[in-house]
NULUMLUM-853234 format. One record per atom (N, C-alpha, C): residue number from 1; residue in three letters; atom name; x, y, z. Coordinates in pm, whole numbers, always signed. Layout:
REM NULUMLUM-853234
    n  res  atom      xx      yy      zz
  NUM  Ala    CA       X       Y       Z
...
//
This chain:
REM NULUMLUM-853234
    n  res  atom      xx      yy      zz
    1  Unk     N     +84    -119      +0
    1  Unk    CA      +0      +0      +0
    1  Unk     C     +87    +125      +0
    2  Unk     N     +27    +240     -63
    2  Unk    CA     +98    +385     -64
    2  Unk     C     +59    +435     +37
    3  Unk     N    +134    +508    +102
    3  Unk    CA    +112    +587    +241
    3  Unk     C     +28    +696    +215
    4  Unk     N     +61    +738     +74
    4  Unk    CA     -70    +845     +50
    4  Unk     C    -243    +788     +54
    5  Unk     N    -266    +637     +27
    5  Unk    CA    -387    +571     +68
    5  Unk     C    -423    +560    +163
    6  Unk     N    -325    +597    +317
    6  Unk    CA    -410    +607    +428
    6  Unk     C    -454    +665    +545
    7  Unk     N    -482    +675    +606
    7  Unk    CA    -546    +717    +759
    7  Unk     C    -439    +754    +858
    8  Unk     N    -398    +847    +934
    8  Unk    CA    -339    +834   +1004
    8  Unk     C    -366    +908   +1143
    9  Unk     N    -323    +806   +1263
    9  Unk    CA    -385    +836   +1426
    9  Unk     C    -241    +957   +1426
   10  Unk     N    -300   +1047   +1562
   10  Unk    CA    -181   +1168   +1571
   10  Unk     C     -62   +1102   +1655
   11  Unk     N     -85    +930   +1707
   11  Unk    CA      +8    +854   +1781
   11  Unk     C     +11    +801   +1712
   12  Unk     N     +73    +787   +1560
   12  Unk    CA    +176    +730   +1433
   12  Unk     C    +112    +597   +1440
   13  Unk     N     +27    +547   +1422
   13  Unk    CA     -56    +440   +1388
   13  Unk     C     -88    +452   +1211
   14  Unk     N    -109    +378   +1142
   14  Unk    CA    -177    +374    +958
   14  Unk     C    -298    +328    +982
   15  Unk     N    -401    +333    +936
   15  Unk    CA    -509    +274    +902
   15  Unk     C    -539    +244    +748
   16  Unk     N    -582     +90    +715
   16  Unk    CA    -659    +112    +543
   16  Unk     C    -764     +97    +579
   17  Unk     N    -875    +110    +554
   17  Unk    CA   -1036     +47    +583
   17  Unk     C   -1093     -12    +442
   18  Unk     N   -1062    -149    +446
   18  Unk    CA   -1228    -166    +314
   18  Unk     C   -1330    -192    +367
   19  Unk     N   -1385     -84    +307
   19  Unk    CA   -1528     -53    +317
   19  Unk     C   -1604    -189    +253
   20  Unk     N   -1570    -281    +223
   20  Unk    CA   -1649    -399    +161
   20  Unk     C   -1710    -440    +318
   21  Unk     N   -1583    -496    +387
   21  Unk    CA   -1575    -577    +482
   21  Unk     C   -1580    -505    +634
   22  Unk     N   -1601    -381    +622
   22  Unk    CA   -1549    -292    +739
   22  Unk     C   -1498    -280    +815
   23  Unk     N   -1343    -364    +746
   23  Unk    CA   -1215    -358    +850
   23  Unk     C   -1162    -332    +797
   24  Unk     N   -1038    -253    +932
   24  Unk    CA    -890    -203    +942
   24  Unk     C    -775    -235    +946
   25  Unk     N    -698    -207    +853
   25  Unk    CA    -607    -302    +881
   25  Unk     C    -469    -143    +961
   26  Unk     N    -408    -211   +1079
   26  Unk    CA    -339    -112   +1118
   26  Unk     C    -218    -144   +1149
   27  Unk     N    -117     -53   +1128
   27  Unk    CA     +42     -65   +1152
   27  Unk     C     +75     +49   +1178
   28  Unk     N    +246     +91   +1227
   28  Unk    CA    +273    +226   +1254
   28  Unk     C    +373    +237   +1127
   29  Unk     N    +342    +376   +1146
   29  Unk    CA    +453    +466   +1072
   29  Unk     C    +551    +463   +1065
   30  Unk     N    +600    +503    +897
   30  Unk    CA    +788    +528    +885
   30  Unk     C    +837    +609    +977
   31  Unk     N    +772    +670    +974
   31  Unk    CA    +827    +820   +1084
   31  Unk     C    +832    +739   +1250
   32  Unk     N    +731    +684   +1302
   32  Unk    CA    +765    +604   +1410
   32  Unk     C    +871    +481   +1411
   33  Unk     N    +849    +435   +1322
   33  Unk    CA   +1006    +301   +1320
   33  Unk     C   +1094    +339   +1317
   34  Unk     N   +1083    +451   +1251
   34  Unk    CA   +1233    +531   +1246
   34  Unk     C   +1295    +607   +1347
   35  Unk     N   +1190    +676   +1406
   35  Unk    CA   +1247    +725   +1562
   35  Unk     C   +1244    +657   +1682
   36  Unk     N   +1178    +518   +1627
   36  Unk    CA   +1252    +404   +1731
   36  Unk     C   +1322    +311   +1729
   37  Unk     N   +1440    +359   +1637
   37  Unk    CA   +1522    +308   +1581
   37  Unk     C   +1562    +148   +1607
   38  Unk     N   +1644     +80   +1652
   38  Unk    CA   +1656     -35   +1632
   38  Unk     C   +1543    -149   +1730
   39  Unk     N   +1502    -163   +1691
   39  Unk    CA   +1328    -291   +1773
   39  Unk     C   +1400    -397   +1785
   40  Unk     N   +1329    -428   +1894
   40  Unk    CA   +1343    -571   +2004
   40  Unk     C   +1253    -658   +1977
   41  Unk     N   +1156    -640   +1997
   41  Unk    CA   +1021    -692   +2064
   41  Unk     C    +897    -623   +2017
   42  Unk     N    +804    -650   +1982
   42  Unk    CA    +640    -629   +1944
   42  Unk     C    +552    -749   +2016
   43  Unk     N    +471    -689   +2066
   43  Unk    CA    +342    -727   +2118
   43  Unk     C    +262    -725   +2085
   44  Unk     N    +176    -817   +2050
   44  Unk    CA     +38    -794   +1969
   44  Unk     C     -74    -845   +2030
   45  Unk     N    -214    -836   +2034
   45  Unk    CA    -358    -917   +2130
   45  Unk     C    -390   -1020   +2046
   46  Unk     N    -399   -1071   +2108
   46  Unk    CA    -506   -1212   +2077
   46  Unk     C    -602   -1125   +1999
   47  Unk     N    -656   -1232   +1864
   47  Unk    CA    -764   -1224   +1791
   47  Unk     C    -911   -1231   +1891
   48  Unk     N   -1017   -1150   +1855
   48  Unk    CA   -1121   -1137   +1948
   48  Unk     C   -1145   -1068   +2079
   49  Unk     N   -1009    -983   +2074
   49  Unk    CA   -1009    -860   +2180
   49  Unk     C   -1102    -770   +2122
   50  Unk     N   -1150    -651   +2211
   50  Unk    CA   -1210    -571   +2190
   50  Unk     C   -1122    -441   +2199
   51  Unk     N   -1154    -366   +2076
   51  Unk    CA   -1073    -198   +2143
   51  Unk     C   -1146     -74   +2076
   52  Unk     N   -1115     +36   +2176
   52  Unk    CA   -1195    +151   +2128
   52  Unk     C   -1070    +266   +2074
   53  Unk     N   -1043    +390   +2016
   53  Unk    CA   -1017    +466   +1938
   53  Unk     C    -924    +529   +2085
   54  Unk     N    -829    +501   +2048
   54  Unk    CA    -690    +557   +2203
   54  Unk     C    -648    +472   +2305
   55  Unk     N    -719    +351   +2304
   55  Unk    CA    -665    +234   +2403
   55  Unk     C    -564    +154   +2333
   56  Unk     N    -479    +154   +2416
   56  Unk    CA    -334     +68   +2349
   56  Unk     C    -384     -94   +2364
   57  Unk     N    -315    -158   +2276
   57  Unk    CA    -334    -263   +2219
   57  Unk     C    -224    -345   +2192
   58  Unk     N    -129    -302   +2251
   58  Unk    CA      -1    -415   +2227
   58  Unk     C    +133    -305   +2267
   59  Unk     N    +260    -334   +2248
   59  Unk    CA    +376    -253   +2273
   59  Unk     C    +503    -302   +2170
   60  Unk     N    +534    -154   +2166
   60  Unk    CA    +668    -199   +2057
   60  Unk     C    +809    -174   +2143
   61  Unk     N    +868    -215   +2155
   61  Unk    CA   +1017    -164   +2238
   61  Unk     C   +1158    -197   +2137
   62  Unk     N   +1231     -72   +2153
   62  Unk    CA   +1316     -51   +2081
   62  Unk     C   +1458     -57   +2172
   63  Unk     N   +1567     -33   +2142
   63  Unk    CA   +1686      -7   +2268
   63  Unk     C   +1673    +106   +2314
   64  Unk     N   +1559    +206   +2288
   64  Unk    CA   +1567    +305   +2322
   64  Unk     C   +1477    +339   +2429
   65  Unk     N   +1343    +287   +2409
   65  Unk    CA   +1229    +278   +2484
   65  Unk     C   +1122    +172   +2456
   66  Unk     N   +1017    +157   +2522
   66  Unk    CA    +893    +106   +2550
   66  Unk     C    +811    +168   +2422
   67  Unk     N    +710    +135   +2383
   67  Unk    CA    +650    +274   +2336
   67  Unk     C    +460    +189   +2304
   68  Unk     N    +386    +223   +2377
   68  Unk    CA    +223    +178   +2378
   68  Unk     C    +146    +194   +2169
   69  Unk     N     +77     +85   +2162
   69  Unk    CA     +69     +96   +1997
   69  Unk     C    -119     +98   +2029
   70  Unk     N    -108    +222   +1998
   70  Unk    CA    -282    +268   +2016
   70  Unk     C    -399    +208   +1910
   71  Unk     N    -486    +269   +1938
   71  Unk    CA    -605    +142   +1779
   71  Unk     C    -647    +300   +1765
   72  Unk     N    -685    +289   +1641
   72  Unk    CA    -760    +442   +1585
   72  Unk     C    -864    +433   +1595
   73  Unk     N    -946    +316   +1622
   73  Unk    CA   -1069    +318   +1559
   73  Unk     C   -1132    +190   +1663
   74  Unk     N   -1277    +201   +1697
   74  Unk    CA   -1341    +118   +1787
   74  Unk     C   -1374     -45   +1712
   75  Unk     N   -1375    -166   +1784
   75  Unk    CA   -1411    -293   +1719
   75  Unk     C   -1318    -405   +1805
   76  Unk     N   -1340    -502   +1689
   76  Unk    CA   -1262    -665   +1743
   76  Unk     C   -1196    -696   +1672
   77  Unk     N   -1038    -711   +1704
   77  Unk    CA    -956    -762   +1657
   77  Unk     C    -978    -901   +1576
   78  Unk     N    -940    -921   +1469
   78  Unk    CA    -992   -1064   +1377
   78  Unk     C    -856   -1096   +1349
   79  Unk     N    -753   -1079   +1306
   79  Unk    CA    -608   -1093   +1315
   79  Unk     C    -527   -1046   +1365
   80  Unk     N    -431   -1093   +1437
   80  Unk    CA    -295   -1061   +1459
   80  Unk     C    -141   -1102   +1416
   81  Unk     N     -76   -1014   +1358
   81  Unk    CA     +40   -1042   +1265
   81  Unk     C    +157   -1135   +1388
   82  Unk     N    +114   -1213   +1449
   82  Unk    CA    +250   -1262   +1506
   82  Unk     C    +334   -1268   +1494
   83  Unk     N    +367   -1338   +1359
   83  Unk    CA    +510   -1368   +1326
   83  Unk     C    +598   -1243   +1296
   84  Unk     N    +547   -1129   +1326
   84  Unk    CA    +625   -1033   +1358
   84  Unk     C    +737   -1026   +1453
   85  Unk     N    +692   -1052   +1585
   85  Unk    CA    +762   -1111   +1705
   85  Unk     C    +866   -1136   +1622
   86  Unk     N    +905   -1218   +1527
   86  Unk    CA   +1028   -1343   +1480
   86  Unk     C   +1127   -1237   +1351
   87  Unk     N   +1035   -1189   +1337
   87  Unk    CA   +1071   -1079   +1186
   87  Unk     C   +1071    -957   +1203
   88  Unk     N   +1104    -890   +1313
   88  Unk    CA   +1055    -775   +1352
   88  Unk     C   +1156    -624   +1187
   89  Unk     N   +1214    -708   +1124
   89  Unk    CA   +1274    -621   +1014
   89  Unk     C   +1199    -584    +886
   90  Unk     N   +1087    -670    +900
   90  Unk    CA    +967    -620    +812
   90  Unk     C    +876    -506    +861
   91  Unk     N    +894    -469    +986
   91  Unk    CA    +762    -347    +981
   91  Unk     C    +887    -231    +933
   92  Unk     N    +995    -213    +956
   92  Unk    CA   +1077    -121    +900
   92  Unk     C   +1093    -145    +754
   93  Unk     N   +1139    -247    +682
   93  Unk    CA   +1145    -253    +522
   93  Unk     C   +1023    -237    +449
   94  Unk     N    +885    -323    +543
   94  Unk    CA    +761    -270    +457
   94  Unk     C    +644    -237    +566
   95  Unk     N    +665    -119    +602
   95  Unk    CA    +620     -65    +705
   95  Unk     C    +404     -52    +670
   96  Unk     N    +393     -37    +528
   96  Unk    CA    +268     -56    +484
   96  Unk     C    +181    -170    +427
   97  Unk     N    +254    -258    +434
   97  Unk    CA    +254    -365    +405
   97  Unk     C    +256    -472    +458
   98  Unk     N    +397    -594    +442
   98  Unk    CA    +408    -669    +554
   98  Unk     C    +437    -635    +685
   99  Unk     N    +424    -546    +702
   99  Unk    CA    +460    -471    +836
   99  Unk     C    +318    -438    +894
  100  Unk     N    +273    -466    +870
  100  Unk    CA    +102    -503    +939
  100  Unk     C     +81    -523   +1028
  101  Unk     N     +40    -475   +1182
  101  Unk    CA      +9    -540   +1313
  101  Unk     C    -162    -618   +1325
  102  Unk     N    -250    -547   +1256
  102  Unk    CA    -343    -593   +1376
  102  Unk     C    -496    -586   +1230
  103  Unk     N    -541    -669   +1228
  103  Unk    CA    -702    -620   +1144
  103  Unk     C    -776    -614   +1231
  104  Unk     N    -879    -507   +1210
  104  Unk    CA    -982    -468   +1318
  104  Unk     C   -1158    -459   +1256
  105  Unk     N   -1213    -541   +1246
  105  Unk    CA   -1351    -552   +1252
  105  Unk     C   -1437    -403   +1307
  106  Unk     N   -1457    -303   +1215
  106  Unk    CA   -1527    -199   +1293
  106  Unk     C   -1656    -227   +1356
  107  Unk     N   -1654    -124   +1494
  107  Unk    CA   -1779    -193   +1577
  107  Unk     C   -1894     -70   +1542
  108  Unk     N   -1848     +53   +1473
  108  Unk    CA   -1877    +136   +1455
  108  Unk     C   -1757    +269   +1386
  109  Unk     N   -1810    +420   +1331
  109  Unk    CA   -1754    +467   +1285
  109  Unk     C   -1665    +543   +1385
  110  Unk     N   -1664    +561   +1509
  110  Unk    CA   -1621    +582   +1575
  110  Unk     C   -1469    +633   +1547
  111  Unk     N   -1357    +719   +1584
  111  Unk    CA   -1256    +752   +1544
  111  Unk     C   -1251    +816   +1371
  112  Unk     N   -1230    +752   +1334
  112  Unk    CA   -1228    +738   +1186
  112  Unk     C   -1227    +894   +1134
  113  Unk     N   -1318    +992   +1232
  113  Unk    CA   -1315   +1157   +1197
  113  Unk     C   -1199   +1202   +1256
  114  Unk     N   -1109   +1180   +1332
  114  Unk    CA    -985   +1201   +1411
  114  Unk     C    -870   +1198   +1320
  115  Unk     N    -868   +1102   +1227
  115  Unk    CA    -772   +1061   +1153
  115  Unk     C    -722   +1111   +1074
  116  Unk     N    -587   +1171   +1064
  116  Unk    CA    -525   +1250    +916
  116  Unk     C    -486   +1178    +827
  117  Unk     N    -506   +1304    +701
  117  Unk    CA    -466   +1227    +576
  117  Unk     C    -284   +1221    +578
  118  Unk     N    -277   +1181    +423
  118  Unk    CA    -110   +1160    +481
  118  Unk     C     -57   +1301    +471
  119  Unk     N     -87   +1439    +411
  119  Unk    CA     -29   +1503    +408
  119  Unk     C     -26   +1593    +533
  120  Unk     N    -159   +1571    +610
  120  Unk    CA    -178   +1631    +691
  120  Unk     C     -75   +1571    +825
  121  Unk     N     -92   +1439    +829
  121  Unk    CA     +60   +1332    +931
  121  Unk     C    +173   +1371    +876
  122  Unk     N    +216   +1441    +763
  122  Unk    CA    +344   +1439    +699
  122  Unk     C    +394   +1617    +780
  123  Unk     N    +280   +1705    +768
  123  Unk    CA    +265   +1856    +836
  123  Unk     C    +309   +1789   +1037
  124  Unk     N    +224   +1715   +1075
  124  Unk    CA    +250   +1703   +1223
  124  Unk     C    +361   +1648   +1240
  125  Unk     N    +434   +1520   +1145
  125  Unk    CA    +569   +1471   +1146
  125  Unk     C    +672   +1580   +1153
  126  Unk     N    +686   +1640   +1057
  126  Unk    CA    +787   +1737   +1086
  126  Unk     C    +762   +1889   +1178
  127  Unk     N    +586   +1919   +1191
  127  Unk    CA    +654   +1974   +1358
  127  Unk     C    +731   +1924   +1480
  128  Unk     N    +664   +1731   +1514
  128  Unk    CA    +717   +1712   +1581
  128  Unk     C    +931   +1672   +1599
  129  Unk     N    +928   +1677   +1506
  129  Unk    CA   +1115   +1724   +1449
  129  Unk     C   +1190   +1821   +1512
  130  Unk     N   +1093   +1956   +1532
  130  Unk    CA   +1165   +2055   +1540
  130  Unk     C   +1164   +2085   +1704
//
């Protein structure tokens, strides 16, 4: 996927939504992998959790820090990318892509108005820079 196709939480989360199926599929940002530079460890929930739009949902830790991986959007988790845990060099090489954490079953539209486009995440990325 192009980063210009998606959604983005103001805590560096991606969202795609097809609207067929009315799920999300969510991962974080170049801009976040990158300022947490070398990763350890990812955490992900069990399939059939529930989450609402700012409740963390798993953790990424880098040598640098901890860091909480938020959901944009309200529903039930239907996948989780595990084998991340094992590969953790794919959410950095394909950060939109195989770098995928979590699909989310919407429970409603909930969040979804919160969410910037990419140019608008690309404007908050580099305030937060300076």
């Amino acid at each position: 996927m192009q980063p210009e196709q998606l959604k983005f939480a103001k805590t560096h989360e991606w969202l795609h939504l097809d609207p067929a199926t009315k799920t999300a599929t969510v991962g974080l940002s170049a801009f976040a992998l990158e300022a947490l530079t070398d990763l350890v460890y990812v955490e992900l929930p069990k399939v059939g959790v529930k989450v609402s739009p700012g409740q963390s949902f798993g953790e990424i830790e880098s040598v640098k820090a901890v860091s909480d991986i938020y959901s944009p959007v309200s529903g039930e988790i239907t996948a989780s990318h595990g084998e991340l845990a094992d590969h953790l060099d794919k959410l950095k090489s394909d950060p939109y892509g195989e770098g995928w954490l979590v699909k989310i079953k919407l429970a409603d539209e909930a969040g979804l108005g919160e969410l910037l486009s990419y140019g608008d995440y690309q404007k908050q990325c580099a305030e937060e820079q300076h």
